[in-house]
GUZA-386120 format. One record per residue (C-alpha): x, y, z; residue number from 1; residue in one letter. Coordinates in steps of 0.25 Angstrom, whole numbers. Layout:
<nodes>
NODE; X; Y; Z; NUM; A
...
</nodes>
This chain:
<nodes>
NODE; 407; 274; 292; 1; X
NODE; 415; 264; 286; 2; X
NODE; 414; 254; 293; 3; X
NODE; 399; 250; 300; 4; X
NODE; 405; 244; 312; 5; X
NODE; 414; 257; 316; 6; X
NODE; 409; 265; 328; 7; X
NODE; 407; 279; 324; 8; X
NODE; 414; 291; 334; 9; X
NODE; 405; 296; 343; 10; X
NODE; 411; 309; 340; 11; X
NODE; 415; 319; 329; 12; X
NODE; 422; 334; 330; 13; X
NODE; 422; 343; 322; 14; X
NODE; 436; 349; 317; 15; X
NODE; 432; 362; 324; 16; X
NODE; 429; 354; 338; 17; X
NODE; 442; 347; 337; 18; X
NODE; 449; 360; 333; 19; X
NODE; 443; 368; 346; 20; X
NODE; 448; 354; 354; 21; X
NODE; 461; 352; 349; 22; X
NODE; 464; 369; 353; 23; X
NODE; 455; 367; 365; 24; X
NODE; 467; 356; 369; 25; X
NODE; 476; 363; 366; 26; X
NODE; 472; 373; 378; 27; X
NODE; 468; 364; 388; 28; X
NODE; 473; 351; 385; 29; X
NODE; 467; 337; 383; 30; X
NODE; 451; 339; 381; 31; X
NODE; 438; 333; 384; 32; X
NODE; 424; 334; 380; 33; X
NODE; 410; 331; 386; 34; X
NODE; 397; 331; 379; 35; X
NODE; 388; 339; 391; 36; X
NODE; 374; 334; 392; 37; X
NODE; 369; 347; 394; 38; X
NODE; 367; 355; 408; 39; X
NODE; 376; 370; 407; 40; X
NODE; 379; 369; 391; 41; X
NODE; 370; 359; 385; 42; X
NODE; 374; 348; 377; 43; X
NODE; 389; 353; 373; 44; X
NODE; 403; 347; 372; 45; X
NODE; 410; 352; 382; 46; X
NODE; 426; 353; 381; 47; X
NODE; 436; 351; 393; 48; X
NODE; 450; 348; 396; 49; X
NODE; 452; 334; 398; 50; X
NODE; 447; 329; 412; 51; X
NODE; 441; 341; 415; 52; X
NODE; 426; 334; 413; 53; X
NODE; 425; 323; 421; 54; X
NODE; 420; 312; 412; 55; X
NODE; 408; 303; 419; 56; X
NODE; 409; 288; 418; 57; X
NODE; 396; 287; 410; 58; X
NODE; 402; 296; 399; 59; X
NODE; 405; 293; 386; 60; X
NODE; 416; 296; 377; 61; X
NODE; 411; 302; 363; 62; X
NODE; 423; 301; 358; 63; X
NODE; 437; 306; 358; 64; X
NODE; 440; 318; 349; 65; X
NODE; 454; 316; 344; 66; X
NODE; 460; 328; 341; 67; X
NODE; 471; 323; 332; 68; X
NODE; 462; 321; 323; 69; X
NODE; 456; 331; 310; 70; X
NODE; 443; 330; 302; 71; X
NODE; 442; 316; 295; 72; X
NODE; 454; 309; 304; 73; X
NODE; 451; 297; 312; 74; X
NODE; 458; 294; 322; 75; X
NODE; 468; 283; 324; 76; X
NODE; 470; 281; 338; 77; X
NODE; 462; 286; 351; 78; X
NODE; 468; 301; 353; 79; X
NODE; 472; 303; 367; 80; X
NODE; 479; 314; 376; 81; X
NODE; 477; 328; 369; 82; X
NODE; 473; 323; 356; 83; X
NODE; 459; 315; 363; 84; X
NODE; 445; 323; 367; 85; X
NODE; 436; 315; 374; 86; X
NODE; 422; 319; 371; 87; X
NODE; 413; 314; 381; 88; X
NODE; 399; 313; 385; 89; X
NODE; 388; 310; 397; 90; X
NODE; 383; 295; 396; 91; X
NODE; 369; 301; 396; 92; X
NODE; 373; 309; 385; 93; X
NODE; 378; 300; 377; 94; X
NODE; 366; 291; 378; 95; X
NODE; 360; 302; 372; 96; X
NODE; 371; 306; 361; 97; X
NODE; 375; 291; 357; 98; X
NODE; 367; 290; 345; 99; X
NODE; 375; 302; 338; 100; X
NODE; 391; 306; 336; 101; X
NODE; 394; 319; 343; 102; X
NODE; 399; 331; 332; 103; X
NODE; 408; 339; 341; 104; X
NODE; 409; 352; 334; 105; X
NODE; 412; 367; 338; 106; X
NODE; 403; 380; 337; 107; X
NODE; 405; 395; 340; 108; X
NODE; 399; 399; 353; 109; X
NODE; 402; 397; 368; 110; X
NODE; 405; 384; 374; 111; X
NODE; 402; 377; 387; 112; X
NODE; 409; 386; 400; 113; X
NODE; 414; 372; 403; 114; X
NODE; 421; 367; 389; 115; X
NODE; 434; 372; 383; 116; X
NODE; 429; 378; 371; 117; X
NODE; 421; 390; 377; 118; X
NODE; 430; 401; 375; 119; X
NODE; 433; 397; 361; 120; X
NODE; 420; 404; 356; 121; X
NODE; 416; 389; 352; 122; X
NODE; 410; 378; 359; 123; X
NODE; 410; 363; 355; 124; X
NODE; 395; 358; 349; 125; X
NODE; 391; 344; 350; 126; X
NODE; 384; 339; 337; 127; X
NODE; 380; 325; 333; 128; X
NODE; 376; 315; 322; 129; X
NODE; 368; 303; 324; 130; X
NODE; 375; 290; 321; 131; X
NODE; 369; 280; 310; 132; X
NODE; 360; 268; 316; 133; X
NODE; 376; 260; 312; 134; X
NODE; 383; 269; 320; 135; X
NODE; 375; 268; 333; 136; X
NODE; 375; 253; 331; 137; X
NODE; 390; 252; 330; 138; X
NODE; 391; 263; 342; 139; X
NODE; 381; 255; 351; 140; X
NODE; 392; 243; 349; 141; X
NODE; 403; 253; 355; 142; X
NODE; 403; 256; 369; 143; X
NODE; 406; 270; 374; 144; X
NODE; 418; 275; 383; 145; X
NODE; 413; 280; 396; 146; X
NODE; 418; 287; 406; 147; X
NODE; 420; 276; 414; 148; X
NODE; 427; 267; 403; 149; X
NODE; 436; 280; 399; 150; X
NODE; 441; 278; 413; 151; X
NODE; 444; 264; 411; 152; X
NODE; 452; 268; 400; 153; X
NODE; 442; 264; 387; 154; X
NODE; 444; 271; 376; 155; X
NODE; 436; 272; 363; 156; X
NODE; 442; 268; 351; 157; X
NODE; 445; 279; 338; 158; X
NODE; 434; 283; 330; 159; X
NODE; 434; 277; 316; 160; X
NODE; 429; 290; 310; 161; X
NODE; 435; 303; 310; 162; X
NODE; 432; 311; 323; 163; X
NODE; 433; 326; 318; 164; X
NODE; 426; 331; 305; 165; X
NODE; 427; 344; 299; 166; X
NODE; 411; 351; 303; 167; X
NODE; 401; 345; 312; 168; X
NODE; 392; 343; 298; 169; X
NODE; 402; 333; 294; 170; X
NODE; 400; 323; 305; 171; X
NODE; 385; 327; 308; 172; X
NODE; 378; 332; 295; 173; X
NODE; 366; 341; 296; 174; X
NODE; 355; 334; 286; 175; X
NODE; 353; 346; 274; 176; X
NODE; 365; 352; 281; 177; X
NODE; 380; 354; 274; 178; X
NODE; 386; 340; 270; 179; X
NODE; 373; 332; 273; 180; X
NODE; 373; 326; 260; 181; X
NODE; 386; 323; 260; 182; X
NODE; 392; 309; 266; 183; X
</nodes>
C-alpha cells in the first residue's frame, strides 16, 4: 500500500468469480452475495438475485464487487445498479473474519441449492488473507456499513486498491507456494 493511512478493501475476487457474476447477471439480473456462517452448506458465499436474502441490521457490508472493473483497475466511483455486488456477511461473522480480506474465488464442484451458481458445475469459495498489524489499525479507524446504516442510505467509499486480480494466489499467497517470493 502506498499510502499508510489508506483503508485496505475488505474484499477481493478473482477474475473467474467476477467472470461467473457478471454471466450470472446477465441471467438473473442485479446480484447479491452473503458469507453463510455455516448450518446446510458450511461456511460458503452464497449468491442471490438482488433482494432475495434479506439482509439483517447487524450485517456488515464486505464490500461491493464492481463489475465494471478487470484485473489490476481501481475503481473510480461506487458502482451501483447492475454493475454493484454487494457482498455481505453476519455481525457474528464478521467479528470473527474482520482481521482478514476475504478472496472470493470460484472452484469446480456443486454449489449451495440455494445460490445461483449451482448448476454451473462450479460454486463460489471463500478464501482470505490476514491483514498487516498497519492495516487492521487503519480498518479499526473505519466503521463498517451495517445492515441498518445501508438502510439509512450509508454507503462506503471506493477501494483505493484494485478489487479483482488475476488467481486467488495473487491476493492471498500460499508461503513455499507459486508467487510467494515474489512482491
Amino acid at each position: 500500500m502506498a499510502d499508510p493511512m489508506t483503508v485496505p478493501g475488505r474484499i477481493v475476487a478473482t477474475a473467474a468469480a467476477m467472470d461467473l457474476l457478471r454471466r450470472l447477471g446477465v441471467v438473473h439480473g442485479p446480484l447479491m452475495m452473503h458469507q453463510s456462517g455455516g448450518c446446510c452448506d458450511g461456511s460458503a458465499p452464497m449468491c442471490y438475485p438482488a433482494g432475495e436474502f434479506i439482509v439483517g441490521d447487524r450485517d456488515v457490508l464486505v464490500g461491493l464487487l464492481d463489475l465494471r472493473l478487470g484485473v489490476g483497475e481501481v475503481p473510480s466511483s461506487v458502482p451501483d445498479g447492475d454493475d454493484a455486488v454487494p457482498v455481505w456477511i453476519s455481525g457474528t461473522q464478521f467479528a470473527a473474519w474482520q482481521h482478514t480480506q476475504l478472496v472470493l474465488d470460484v472452484v469446480p464442484g456443486r454449489g449451495s441449492g440455494f445460490s445461483l451458481e449451482t448448476p454451473e458445475g462450479v460454486r463460489f469459495l471463500s478464501r482470505a488473507r490476514a491483514f498487516t498489524p498497519e492495516e487492521n489499525s487503519a480498518l479499526a479507524e473505519a466503521e463498517p456499513v451495517t445492515g441498518q446504516s445501508w438502510e439509512e442510505g450509508r454507503r462506503p467509499e471506493p477501494p483505493a486498491e484494485p478489487q479483482v486480480v488475476a488467481e486467488a494466489v495473487d491476493a492471498c499467497p500460499v508461503p513455499g507456494g507459486p508467487r510467494a517470493d515474489q512482491s
